[in-house]
matplotlib code that plots the C-alpha trace (Angstrom):
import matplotlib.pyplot as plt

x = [0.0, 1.4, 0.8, 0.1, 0.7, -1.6, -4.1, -2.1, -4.2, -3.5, -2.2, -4.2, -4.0, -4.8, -4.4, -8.2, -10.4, -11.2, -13.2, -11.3, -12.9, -12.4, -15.3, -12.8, -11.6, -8.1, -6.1, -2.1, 0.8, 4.1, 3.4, 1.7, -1.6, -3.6, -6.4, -9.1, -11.7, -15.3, -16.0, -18.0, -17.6, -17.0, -14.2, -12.4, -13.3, -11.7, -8.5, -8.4, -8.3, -5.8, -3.7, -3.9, -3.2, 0.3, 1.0, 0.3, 2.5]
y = [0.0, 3.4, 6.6, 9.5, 13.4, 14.9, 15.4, 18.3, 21.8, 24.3, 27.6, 30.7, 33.2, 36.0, 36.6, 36.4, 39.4, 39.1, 40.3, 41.4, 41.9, 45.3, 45.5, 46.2, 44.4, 43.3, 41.7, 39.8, 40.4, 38.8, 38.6, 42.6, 43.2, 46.0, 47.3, 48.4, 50.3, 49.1, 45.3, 45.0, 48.7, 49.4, 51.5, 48.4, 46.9, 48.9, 49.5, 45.7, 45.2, 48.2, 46.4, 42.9, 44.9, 46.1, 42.8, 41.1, 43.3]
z = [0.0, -1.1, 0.9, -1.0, 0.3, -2.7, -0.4, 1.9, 2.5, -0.4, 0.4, 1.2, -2.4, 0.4, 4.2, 5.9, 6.3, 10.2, 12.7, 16.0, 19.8, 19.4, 16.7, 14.3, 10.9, 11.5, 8.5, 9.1, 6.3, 7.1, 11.1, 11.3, 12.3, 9.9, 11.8, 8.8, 10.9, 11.7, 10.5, 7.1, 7.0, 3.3, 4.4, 5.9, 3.2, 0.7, 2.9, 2.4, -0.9, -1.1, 1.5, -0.6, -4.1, -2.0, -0.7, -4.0, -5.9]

ax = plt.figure().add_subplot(projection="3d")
ax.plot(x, y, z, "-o")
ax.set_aspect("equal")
plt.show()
């Protein structure tokens, strides 16, 4: 019988979108925590993606 170690997890594309106790959305790049502003806010939302399009680059 032959073992197989296809079937590990894939790697994230993109660090999570997250909701912290504070109330805020918090995202992690390389070990640093981005506080966005209000969770679901579009604000946070947008500071997100700008963050992402940074960390992407």
């Amino acid at each position: 019988m032959e073992f197989c170690n296809e079937m590990s997890r894939p790697k994230k594309v993109a660090p999570d979108y997250r909701y912290h106790v504070s109330g805020q959305a918090v995202v992690t790049f390389n070990g640093t925590n981005f506080y966005l502003g209000p969770h679901n806010s579009p604000e946070s939302k947008a500071k997100y993606r700008t963050l992402l399009a940074e960390y992407i680059a």
